[in-house]
Structures are given as structure tokens and as C-alpha cells.
C-alpha positions as CSV (number, residue, x, y, z in Angstrom):
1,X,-17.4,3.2,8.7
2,X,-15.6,0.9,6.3
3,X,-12.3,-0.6,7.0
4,X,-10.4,-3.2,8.6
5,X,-11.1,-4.1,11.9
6,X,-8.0,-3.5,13.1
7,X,-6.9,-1.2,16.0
8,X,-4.4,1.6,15.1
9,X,-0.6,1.0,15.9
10,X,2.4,2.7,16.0
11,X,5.5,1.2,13.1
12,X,8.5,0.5,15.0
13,X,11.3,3.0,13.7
14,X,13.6,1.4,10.7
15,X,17.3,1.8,9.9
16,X,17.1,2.2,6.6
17,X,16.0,4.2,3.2
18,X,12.0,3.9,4.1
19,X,10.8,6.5,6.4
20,X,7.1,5.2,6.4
21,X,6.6,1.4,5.9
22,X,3.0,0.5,5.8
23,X,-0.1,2.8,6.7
24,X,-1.2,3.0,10.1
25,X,-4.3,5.2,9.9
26,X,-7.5,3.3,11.6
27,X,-10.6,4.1,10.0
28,X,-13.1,1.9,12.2
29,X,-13.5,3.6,15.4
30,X,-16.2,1.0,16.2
31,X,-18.3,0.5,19.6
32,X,-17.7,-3.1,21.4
33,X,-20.4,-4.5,23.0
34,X,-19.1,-7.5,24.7
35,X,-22.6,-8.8,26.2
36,X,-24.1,-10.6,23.0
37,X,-27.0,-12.5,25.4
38,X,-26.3,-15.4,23.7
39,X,-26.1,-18.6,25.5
40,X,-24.7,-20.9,22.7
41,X,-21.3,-21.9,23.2
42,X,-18.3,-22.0,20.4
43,X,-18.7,-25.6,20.6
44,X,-22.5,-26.0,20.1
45,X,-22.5,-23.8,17.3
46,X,-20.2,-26.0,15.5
47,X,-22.1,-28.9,16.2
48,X,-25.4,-27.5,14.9
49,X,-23.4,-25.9,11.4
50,X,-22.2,-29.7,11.0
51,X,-26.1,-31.4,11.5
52,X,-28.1,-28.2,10.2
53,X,-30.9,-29.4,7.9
54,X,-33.2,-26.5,6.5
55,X,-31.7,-23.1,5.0
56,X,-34.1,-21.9,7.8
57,X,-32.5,-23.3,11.0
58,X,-29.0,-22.3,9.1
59,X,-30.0,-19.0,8.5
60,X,-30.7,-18.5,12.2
61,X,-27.4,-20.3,12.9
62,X,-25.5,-17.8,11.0
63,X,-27.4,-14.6,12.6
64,X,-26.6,-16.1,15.9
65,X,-22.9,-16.8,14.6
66,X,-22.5,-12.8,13.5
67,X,-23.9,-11.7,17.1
68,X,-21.3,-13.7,19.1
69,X,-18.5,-13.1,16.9
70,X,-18.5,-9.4,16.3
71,X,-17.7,-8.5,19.6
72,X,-15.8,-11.8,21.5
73,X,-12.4,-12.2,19.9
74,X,-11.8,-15.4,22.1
75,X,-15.0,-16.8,20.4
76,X,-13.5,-16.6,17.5
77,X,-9.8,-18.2,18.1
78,X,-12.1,-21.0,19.8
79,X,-14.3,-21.4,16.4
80,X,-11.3,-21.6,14.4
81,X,-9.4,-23.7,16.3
82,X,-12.8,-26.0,15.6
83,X,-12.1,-25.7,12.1
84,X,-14.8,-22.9,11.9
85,X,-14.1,-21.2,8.3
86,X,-13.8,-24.9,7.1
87,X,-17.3,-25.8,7.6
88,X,-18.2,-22.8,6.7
89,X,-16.8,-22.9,3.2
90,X,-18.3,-26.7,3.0
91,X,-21.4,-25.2,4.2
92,X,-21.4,-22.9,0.9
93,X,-20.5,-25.4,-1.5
94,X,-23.6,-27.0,-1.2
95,X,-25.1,-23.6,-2.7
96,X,-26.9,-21.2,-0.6
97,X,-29.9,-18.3,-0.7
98,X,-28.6,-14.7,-1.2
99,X,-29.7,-13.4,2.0
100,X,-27.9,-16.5,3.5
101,X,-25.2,-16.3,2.0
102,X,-24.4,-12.6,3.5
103,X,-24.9,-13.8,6.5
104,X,-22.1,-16.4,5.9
105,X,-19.9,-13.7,4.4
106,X,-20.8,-11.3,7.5
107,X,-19.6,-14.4,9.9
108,X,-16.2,-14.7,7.9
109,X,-16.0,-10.9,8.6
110,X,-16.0,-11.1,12.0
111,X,-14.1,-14.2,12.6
112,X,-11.0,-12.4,10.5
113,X,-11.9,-8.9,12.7
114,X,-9.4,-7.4,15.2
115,X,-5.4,-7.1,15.3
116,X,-2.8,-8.9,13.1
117,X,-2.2,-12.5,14.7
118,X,-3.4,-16.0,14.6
119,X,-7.1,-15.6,14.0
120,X,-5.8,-14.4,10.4
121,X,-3.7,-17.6,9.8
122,X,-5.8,-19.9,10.5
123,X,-8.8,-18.4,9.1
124,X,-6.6,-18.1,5.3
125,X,-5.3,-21.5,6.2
126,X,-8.8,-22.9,6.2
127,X,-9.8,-21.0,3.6
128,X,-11.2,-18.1,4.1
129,X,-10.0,-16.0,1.2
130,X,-11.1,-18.9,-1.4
131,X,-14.4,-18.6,0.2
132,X,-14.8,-14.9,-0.2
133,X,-12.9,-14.7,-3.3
134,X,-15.3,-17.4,-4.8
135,X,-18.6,-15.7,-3.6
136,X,-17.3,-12.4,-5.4
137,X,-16.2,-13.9,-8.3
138,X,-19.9,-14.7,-8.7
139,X,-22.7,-12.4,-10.7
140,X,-23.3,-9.9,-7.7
141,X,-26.4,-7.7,-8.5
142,X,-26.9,-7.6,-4.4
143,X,-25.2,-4.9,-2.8
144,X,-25.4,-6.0,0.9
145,X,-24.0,-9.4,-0.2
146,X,-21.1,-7.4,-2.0
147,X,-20.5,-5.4,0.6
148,X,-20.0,-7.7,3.2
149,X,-18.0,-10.0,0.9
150,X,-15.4,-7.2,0.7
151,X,-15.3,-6.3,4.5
152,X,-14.4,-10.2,4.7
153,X,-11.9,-9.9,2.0
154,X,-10.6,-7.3,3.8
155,X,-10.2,-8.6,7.5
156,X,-9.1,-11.9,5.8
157,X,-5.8,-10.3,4.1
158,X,-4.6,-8.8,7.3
159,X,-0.8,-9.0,7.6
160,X,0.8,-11.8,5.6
161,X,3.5,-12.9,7.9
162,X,5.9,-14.4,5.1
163,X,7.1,-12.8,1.9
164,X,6.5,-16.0,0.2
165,X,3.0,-16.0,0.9
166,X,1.4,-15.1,-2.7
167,X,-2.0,-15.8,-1.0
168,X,-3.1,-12.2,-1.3
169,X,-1.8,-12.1,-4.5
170,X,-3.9,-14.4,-6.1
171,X,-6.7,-11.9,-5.0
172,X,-5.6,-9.3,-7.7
173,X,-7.8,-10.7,-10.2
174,X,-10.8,-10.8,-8.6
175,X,-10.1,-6.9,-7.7
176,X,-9.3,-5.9,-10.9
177,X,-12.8,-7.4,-11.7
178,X,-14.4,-4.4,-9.8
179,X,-12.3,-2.1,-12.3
180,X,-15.4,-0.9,-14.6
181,X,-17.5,0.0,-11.6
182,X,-15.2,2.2,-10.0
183,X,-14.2,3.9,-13.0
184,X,-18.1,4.7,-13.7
185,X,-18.8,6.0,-10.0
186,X,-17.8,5.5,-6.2
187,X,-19.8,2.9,-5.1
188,X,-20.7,1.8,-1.4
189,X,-18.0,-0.7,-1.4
190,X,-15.4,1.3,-3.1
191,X,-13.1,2.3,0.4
192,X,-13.6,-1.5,1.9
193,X,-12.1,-2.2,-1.9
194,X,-9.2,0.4,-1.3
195,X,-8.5,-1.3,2.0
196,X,-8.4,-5.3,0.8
197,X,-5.5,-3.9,-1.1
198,X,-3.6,-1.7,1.6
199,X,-3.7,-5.5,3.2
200,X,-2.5,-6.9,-0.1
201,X,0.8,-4.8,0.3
202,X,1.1,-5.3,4.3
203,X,3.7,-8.3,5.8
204,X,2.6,-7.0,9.1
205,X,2.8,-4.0,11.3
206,X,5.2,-2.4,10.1
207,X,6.6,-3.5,6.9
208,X,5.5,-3.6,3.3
209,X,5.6,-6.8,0.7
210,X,8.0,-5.9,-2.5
211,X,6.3,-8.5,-4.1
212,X,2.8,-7.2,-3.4
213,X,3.4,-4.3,-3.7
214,X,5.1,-4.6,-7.8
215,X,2.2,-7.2,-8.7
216,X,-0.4,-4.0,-7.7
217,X,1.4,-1.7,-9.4
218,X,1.5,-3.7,-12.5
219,X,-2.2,-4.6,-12.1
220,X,-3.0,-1.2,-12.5
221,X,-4.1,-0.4,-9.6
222,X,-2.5,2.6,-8.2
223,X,-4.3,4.9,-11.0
224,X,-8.2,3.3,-10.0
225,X,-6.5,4.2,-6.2
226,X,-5.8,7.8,-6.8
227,X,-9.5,8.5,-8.5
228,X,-11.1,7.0,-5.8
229,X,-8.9,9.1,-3.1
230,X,-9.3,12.3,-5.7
231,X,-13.5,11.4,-6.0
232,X,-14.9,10.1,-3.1
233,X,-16.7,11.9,-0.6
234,X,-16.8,9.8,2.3
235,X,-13.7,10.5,4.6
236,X,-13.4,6.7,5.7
237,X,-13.2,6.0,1.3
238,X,-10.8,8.7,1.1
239,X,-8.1,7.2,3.9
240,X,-8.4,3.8,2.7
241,X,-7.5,4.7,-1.0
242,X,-4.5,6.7,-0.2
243,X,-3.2,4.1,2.7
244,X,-3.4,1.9,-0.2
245,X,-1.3,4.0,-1.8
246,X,0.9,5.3,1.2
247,X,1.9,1.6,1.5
248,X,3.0,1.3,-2.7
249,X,5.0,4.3,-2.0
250,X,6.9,2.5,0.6
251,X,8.5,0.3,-2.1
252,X,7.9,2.5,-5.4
253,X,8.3,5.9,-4.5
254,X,9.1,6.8,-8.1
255,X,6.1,5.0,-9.9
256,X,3.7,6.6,-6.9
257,X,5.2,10.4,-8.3
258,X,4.6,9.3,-11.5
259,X,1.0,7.9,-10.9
260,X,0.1,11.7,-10.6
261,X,0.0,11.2,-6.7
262,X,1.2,14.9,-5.8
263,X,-1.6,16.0,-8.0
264,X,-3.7,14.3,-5.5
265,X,-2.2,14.6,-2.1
266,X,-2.0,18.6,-3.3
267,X,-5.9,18.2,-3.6
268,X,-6.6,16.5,-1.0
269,X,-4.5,18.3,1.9
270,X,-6.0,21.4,2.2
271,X,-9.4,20.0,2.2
272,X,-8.7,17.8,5.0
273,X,-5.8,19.4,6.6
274,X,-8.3,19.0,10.2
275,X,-8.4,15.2,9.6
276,X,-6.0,13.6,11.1
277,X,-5.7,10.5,9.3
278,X,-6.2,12.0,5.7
279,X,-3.2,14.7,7.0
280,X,-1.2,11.7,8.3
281,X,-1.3,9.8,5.1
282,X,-1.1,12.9,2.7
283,X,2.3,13.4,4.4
284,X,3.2,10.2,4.2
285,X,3.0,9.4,0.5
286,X,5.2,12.7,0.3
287,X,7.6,11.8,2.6
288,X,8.3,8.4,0.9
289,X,8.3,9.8,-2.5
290,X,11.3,12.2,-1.5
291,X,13.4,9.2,-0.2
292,X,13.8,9.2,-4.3
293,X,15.8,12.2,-4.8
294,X,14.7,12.1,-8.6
295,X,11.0,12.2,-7.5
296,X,11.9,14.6,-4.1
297,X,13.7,17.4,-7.4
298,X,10.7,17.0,-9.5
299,X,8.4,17.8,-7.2
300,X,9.9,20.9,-5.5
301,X,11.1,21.9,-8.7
302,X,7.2,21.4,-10.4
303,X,4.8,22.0,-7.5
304,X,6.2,25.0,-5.2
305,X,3.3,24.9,-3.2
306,X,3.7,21.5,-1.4
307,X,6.0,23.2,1.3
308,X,3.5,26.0,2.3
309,X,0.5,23.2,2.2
310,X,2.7,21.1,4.7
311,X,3.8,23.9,6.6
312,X,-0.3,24.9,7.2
313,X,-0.8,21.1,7.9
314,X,1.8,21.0,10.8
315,X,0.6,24.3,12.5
316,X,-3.2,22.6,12.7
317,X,-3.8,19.2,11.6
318,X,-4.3,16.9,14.6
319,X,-1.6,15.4,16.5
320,X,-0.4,12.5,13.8
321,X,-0.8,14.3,10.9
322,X,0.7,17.6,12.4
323,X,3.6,14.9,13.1
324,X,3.9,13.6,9.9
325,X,4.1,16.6,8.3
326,X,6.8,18.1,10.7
327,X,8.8,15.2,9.4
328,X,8.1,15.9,6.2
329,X,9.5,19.1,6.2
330,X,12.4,18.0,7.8
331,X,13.0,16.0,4.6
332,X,12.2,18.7,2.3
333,X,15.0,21.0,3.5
334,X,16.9,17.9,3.1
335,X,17.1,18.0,-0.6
């Protein structure tokens, strides 16, 4: 499935207008295999990156970097504090096969995976998101290399820490890049897409970026984020599109109602109402919209089904999206 790597955690309750701050659906639901059989250590791998002669010897480098890294997280704080993405975006500068070069992107991937924390900082201080961002700004006719260049992307711009951080900002461009192709289909890529930007918009856990979150909106993006949600057919594509957009209508609940999201969410709910995380974040966009009271009139006043929709989610939608939608009509009756 496509996604961050990131396990699923619960926002700590806030004291003021926002009822739901970020997204907090997990899409991954991936197996750990902790036993790589690999006897290199963090240490000899970093050696051999810095004296690897042939594209040969550093292609099997970088296969045996992917195994030991997708599963060890302390592999991977070890690596960086080695400087790991460093090298690794020297290593690229020197201008690397195709097939190498996902390799590279796939190590990025899973030396950003797992929770928010220090392997994020370090990796973005070293520059990780230059790396990617420069590998997709190139003429990609490889899907695999695309691909995995947006799952890096993606683990990369977990949790910003700092509101001043325009890091994942500057990734806007290179998103809106991918524009035409997602308006002409839904392509494999398209929900690890969806997700870079829920990350865009996320400070951490449990708060949104105001800054992040107005730069997306006047990108454009929240309309290319409600035809994915409204088109796509995979479930994981689905849930990252509209926890991108669960997280813009923390901030802007009025431009999300005006983006045609009830359209959506009204579309998407019944459909889905067994899925908990496509239930959860349904809700969710709802419930923040109606902390506008202007949005919270139009749409009881416009779309009279919403309230029955919610009330069917509640009584059999799993156990967070049932929740989310009891709160949610808890805030209906409120208005």
C-alpha cells in the first residue's frame, strides 16, 4: 500500500476553535521483518559508498542498503548520524543509471521511514528533499523510479517541527509539475502524491502549518485533491487524498466547503462507510468545515442528507470512523 511509513497516533485534545488538527489515518499496515541476514554493518556500508568504483559494486551497495534499512530503524539513525543522505546525494551528483538510481531513491525511502522524530531532521538537514526533489524534477518516463521518488518525498516531509521551516514548501513546485498527469488519469503514484502533501501541511502530530497549508491552497491543489479522492479506486489513493485535505480544512474550513468538498465526502461516505479510515476522514473534513458557521449553514441548509449519511456511518463504520462521526453529529445539532 502507498503511504507514509508512519505508524497511526492519536492527536492530543486542543482548547481551541479546531476540533481535528492533522489527519491521523495510517494507510501502510506493513509487515516488519527485522532479520535482514545481512552482515554489513552501518559503518562498513558507509565506507564502501565513499570508495565504490563501478556502477556495478554500487548498485549491489545500494540493494544491500534497501535490505538493512527497511526494517532496522536504529540502522538508520546510525547511517545518518554518518552523514548517510550526504553521500548519498554526492553519490548522485556524479550522474547515475536509471535502475541505480531507484535504488538510491528506494534507500532515501527507508532511511526517512517510521514515526515523526530525528531520523526526519537530519535526513532534510542533509538533504534529502533536494535529492529527491532534483531526481523528480528530471524527464521521468520510468515509473518504478517515479514511484519510489515519491515514497521518498513522502517519508522525507514528515512533520516539520518549526513553523518557519519553508522546506516543504519549496516542494510545491515540483508537485504542481505532476498536475497534467493527474488531471488525464490516476496514475500509480497518484495517493503517495496525495500524501507528500498531507506532510506538506503537518508541524507534527497533531498540529497543522498555516503557512502550508495557504501556500497549497493557493497552488491549487485542493481541487487536483478532491478528483483524485472522487476518482480513484484504490482505497490506500482514496485516504491519502482526503487526509490531504482533512489537514487544509483544519486551517481553511471555508475554502475546503467551497472547493466542492461536501460534494465529495457525500460521495465517498456511503461507499466506504465499512472503511474505517475513509469514514474517519469523511467525518473529519465535515466536522472542521462546521467550526465555520457560514460553511456549517450552507451545508445543512444545501445538502439535507449529510446528517442521515453520518448517522448510518456511526451505527456501522468501524471504531474511528464510527467515532468521528458521533462527534460530528454532536456538532451538527450544535448549529
Amino acid at each position: 500500500m502507498g503511504g507514509a511509513d508512519r505508524a497511526q497516533d492519536v492527536p492530543r485534545q486542543q482548547q481551541h476553535a479546531r476540533h481535528t488538527h492533522r489527519s491521523t489515518a495510517d494507510w501502510t499496515q506493513l509487515a516488519v521483518k527485522p532479520d535482514t541476514g545481512c552482515a554489513d554493518t552501518v559503518e562498513s556500508l558507509v565506507a564502501r559508498l565513499q570508495s565504490s568504483g563501478s556502477m556495478d559494486q554500487l548498485r549491489s551497495l545500494l540493494e544491500v542498503c534497501c535490505k538493512v534499512f527497511e526494517h532496522e530503524a536504529a540502522t538508520r539513525q546510525d547511517f545518518l548520524d554518518r552523514g548517510g543522505v550526504a553521500l548519498l546525494a554526492r553519490v548522485a551528483s556524479v550522474g547515475i543509471p536509471v535502475g541505480t538510481r531507484v535504488l538510491l531513491m528506494r534507500t532515501v525511502r527507508y532511511v526517512c521511514r517510521g514515526d515523526v522524530g530525528e531520523t526526519q531532521r537530519l535526513a532534510r538537514d542533509q538533504g534529502a528533499i533536494a535529492l529527491v526533489c532534483s531526481t523528480l524534477a528530471m524527464s521521468l518516463d520510468h515509473g518504478e523510479l517515479e514511484a519510489e521518488a515519491w515514497f521518498a518525498l513522502q517519508n522525507a516531509l514528515n512533520a516539520l517541527f518549526d513553523r518557519e521551516d519553508k522546506t516543504a514548501i519549496s516542494c510545491l513546485p515540483i508537485l504542481a509539475s505532476r498536475f497534467p498527469a493527474l488531471r488525464l488519469t490516476i496514475p500509480p503514484w497518484a495517493g503517495t502524491w496525495c500524501g507528500a502533501i498531507r506532510n506538506v501541511c503537518e508541524l507534527d502530530k497533531c498540529r497543522v502549518s498555516a503557512t502550508a497549508v495557504s501556500a497549497v491552497v493557493e497552488a491549487g491543489f485542493l481541487p487536483v485533491l478532491l478528483s483524485v479522492a472522487n476518482r480513484a479506486l484504490d482505497t490506500s489513493c482514496i485516504g491519502q487524498a482526503l487526509c490531504a485535505v482533512w489537514n487544509v480544512s483544519a486551517e481553511m474550513p471555508d475554502a475546503t466547503f467551497e472547493g466542492g468538498a461536501t460534494e465529495v465526502v457525500r460521495s465517498l461516505l456511503p461507499m466506504h462507510v465499512c472503511h474505517e479510515g475513509i469514514t474517519q476522514a469523511c467525518c473529519a473534513i465535515l466536522l472542521n468545515m462546521f467550526c465555520s458557521v457560514s460553511a456549517a449553514l450552507a451545508i445543512k441548509s444545501k445538502f439535507s442528507d449529510v446528517r442521515r449519511l453520518v448517522e448510518h456511518a456511526a451505527a456501522v463504520s468501524p471504531k474511528a470512523g464510527a467515532d468521528k462521526a458521533r462527534q460530528l453529529l454532536r456538532k451538527y445539532d450544535e448549529i
